[in-house]
C-alpha positions as CSV (number, residue, x, y, z in Angstrom):
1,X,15.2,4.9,-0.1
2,X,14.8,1.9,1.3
3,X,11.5,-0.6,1.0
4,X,9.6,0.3,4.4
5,X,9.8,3.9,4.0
6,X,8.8,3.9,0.3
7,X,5.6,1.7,0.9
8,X,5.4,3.9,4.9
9,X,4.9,7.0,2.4
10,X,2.7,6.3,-0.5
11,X,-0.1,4.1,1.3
12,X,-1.1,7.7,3.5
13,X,-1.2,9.9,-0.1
14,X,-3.0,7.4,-2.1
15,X,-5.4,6.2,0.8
16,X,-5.4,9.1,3.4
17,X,-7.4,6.8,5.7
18,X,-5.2,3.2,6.3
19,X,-2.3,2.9,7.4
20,X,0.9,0.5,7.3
21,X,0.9,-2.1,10.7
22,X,3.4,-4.0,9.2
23,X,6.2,-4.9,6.4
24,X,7.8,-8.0,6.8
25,X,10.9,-8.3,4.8
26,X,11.5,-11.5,2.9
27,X,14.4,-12.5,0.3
28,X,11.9,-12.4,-2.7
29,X,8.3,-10.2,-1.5
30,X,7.7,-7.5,1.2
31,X,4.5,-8.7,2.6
32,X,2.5,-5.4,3.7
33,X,-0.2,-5.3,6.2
34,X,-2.8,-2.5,6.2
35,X,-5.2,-0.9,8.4
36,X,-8.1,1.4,7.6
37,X,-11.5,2.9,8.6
38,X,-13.4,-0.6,8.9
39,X,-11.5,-2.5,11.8
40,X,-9.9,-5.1,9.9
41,X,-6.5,-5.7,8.0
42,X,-5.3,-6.7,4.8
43,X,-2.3,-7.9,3.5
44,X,-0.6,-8.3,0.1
45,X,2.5,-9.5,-0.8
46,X,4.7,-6.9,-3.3
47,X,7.5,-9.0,-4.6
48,X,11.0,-7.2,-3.8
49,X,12.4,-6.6,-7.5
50,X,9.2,-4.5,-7.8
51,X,10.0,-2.6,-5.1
52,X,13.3,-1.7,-6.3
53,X,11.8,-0.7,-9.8
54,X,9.3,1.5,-8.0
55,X,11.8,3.6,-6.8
56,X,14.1,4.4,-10.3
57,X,11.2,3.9,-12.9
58,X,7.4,6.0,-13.1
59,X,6.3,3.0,-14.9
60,X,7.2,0.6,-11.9
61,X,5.9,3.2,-9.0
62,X,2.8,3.1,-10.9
63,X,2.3,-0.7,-10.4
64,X,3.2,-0.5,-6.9
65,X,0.7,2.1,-5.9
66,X,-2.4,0.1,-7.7
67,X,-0.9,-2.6,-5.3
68,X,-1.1,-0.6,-2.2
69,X,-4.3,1.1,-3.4
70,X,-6.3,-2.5,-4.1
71,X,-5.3,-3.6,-1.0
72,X,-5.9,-0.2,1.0
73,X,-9.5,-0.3,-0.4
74,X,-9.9,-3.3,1.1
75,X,-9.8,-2.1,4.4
76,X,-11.3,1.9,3.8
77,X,-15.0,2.2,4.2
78,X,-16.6,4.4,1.5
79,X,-17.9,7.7,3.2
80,X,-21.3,8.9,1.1
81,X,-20.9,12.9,0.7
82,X,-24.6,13.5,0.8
83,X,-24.7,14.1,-3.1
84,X,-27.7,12.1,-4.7
């Protein structure tokens, strides 16, 4: 699996509400640019060996999704339920 389509499919499952606008492909960090509920972007820079880890070890998927999700959260407005 290659870089895009890793980071395509895990920013939808761990933040149903951005999406991916852009991965720009470097020699040493992807640099990812998200969109979400509130109108704006944000970007973060994932370096590549990272990447690569994410997709042989659990450990190394792990880091990369608290990536994604940090910078997804940015860019998600919080819905309240209605609960008090």
């Amino acid at each position: 699996m290659d870089s895009r389509r890793l980071i395509g499919s895990l920013v939808p499952e761990i933040a149903p509400n951005a999406s991916v606008i852009c991965i720009e492909e470097s020699e040493r960090y992807d640099t990812v640019t998200i969109e979400g509920t509130t109108g704006t972007l944000a970007g973060c820079e994932v370096p590549r060996t990272a990447v690569d880890a994410a997709e042989h070890a659990g450990d190394a998927l792990e880091r990369l999704v608290a990536v994604l999700k940090r910078c997804a959260d940015d860019v998600v407005a919080d819905v309240p339920d209605g609960r008090a």
